[in-house]
C-alpha positions in Angstrom: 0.0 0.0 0.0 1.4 3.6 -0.5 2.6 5.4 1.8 1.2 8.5 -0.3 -1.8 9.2 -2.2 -2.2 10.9 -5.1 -4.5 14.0 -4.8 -7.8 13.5 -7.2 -8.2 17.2 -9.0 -11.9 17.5 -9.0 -12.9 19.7 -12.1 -15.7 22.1 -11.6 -18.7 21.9 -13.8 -19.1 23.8 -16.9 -22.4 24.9 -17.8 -24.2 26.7 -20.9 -23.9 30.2 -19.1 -20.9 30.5 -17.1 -22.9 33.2 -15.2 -26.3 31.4 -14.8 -27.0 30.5 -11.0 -26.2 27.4 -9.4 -29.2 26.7 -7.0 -27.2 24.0 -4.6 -24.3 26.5 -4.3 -23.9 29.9 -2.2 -21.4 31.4 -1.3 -21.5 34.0 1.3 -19.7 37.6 0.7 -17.4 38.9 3.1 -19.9 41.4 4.3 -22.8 38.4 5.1 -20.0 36.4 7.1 -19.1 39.3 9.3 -22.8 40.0 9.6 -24.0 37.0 10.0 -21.0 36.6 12.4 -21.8 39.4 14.8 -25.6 38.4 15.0 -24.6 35.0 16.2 -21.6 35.9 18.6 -23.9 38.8 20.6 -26.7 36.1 20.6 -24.2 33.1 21.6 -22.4 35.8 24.4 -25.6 36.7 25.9 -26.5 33.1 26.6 -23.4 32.2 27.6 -23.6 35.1 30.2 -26.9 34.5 31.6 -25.9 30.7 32.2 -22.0 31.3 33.0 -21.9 34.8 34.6 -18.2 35.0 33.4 -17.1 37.4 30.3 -14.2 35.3 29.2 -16.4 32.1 28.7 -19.1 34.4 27.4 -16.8 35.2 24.8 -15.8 31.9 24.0 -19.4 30.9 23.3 -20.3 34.2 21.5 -17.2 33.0 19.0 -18.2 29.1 18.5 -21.8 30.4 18.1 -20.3 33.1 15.6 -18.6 30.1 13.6 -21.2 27.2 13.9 -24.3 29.8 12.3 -22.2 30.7 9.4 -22.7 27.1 7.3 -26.1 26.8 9.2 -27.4 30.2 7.5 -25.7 29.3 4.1 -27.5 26.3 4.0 -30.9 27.6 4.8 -30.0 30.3 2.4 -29.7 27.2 0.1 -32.9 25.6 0.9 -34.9 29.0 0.5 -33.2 29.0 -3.1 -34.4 26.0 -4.5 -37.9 26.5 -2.6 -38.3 29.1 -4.5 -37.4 27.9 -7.8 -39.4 24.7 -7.7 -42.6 26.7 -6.9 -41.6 29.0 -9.8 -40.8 25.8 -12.2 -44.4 24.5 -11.3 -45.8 27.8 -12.3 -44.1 27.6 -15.7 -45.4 24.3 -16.4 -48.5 25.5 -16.0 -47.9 28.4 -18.3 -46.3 25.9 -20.8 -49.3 23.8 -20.6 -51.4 26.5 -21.1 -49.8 27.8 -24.1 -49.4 24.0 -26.1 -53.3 23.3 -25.3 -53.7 26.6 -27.1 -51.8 25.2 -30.6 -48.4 27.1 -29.8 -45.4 24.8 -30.2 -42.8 24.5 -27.8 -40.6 27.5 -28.5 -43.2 29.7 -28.9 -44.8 28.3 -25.6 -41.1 29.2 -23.7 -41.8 33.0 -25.3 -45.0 33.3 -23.5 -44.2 31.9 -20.7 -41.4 34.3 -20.3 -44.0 37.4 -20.6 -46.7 35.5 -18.3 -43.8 34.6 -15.5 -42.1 38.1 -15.8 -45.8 39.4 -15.1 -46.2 37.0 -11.8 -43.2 37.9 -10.3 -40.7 40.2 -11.7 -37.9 40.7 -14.8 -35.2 39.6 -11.5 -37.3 36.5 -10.5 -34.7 33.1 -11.3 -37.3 31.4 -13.1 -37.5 34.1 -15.4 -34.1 34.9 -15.8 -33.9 31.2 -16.6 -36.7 31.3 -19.3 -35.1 34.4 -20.8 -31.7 32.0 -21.1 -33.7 29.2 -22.9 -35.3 31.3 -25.5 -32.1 33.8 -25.9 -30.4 30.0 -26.6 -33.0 28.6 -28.5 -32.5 31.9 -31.0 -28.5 30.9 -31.1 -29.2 27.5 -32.2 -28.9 25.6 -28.9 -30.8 22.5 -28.1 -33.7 23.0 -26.2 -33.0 20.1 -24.5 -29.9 21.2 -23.7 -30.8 24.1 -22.0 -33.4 22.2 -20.2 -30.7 19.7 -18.8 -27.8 22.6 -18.1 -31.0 24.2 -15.8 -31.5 20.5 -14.3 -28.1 20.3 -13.5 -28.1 23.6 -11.9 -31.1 23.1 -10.1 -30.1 20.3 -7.4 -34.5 20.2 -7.7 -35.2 16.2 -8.3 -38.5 16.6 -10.2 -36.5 19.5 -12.5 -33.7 16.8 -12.9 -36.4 13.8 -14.0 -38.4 16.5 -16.0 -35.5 17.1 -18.5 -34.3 14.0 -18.8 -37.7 13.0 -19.9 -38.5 15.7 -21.8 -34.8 15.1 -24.1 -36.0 11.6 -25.2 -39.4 12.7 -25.8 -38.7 15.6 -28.0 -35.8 13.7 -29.9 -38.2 11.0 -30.5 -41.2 12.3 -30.9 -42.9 12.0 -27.9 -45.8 13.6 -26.4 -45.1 17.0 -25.0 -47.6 17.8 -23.6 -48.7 14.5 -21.6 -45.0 15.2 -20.2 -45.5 18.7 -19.0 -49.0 18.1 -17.8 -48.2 15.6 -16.0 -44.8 16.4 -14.0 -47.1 19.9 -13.3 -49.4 17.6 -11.6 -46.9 15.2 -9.5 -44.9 18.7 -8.3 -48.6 20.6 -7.3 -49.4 17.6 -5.7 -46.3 17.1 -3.9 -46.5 21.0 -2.8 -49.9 20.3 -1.3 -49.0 17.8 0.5 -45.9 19.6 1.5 -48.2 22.2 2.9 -50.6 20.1 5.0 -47.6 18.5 6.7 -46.0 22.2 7.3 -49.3 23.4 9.1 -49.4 19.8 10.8 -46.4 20.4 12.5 -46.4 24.5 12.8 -47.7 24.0 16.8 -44.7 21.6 17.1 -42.4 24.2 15.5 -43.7 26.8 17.7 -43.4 24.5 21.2 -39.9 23.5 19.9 -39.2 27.3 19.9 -40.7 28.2 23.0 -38.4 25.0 24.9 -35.5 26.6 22.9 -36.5 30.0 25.1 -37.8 29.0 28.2 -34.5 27.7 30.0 -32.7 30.8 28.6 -35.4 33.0 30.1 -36.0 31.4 33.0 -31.8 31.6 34.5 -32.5 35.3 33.4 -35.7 35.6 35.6 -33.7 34.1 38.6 -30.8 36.3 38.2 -32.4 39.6 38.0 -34.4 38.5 41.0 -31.3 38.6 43.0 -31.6 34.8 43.8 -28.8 33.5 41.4 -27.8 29.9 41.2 -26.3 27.7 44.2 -22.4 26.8 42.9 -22.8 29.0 39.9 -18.9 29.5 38.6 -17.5 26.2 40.4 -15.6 24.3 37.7 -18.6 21.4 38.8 -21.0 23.9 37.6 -19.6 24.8 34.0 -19.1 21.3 33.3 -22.5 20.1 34.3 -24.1 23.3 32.8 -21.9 22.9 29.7 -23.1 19.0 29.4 -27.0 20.2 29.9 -26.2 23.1 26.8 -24.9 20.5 24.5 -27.4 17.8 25.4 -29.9 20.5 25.1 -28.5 22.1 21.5 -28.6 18.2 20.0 -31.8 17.7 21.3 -32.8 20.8 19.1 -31.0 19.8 16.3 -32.5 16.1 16.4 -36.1 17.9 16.5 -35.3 20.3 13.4 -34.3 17.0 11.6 -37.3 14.8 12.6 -40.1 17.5 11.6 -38.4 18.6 8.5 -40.0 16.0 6.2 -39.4 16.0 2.5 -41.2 14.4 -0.3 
């Protein structure tokens, strides 16, 4: 066996628009890491204050709090991304539908689309930036398919992914279009209704889960600016038992987050 590997270079991806967004990527600009930085560490001192009563171990919490929410807000910045692009995608099904029922074939459909999507949301919306890039490479003889799949692989959206790879053998062969797009607008509505009786399902849950996440945080406040403090507060027994209760507390949180945040 070696004693040394050899390093694998892993090429990035190349797509149709070098400048077209990547929906499972973000990376976050200097000034949202020191803001999002700040936010967390005075959050993550305060708490460790209330429960430690010491500034330099306040500190030290305010900076692992300040670190740990950085990935934690780039991936719900993530999430919100391809959220919104999937309920925007189902909405230009629908438009695409629309617009083949009415005898329009499937470039011209993309054209219309673009002015119906541009009038739902707005010239900035991704969806509509997206469209504009089909039909802008549709007029510089690009495959439509191609553009479909370079958005799929953008995406990181499943039913986007299986939508273009259907729609490529179906329009090279001859397929029916329209069954296609009908249809995946139907298995992606559905899936977003359901999606949204399971999210008011488990809103109280949320809600309760925030209000545990609070109460032992407010309540060591309560008792401190009462005056009546915490027997053996700053005895090296007490920040190891009350650093032990934190953590058991924070994966406790995290395990809840991950167990009510069902996907379809």
């Amino acid at each position: 066996m070696a004693l040394f590997k050899k390093k694998i270079k892993i090429e990035p991806k190349h797509y149709l628009f070098p400048d077209a967004k990547v929906y499972f990527e973000y990376n976050l600009s200097i000034k949202e890491k020191i803001l999002y930085f700040l936010i967390a560490f005075c959050v993550g001192s305060i708490v460790g204050y209330i429960f430690y009563s010491k500034i330099v171990i306040a500190i030290i919490a305010g900076l692992v709090a300040g670190y740990a929410f950085i990935p934690i807000r780039r991936k719900q910045i993530i999430n919100n991304q391809i959220k919104k692009l999937r309920i925007q995608f189902r909405d230009l099904l629908e438009t695409l539908s629309t617009s083949i029922s009415a005898g329009k074939n499937i470039i011209d459909s993309f054209i219309a689309s673009y002015d119906d999507l541009k009038g739902q949301y707005s010239e900035s919306a991704d969806m509509v930036l997206e469209v504009k890039n089909i039909v802008s490479g549709v007029n510089n003889n690009v495959n439509i398919e191609d553009l479909l799949l370079d958005l799929a692989e953008r995406s990181g959206v499943e039913d986007i992914i299986s939508f273009a790879d259907v729609f490529e053998i179906c329009y090279r062969k001859g397929g029916n279009i329209k069954e296609i797009i009908k249809n995946t607008y139907e298995i992606i509505d559905d899936k977003m209704q359901i999606d949204m009786e399971i999210e008011t399902m488990v809103t109280s849950a949320k809600t309760e889960q925030k209000m545990m996440l609070v109460m032992p945080i407010l309540f060591v406040f309560i008792m401190k600016s009462m005056g009546g403090g915490l027997s053996g507060q700053g005895t090296p027994i007490s920040i190891v038992t009350t650093t032990i209760a934190l953590c058991l507390f924070a994966l406790a949180y995290f395990v809840g987050t991950k167990i009510m945040a069902i996907k379809l």
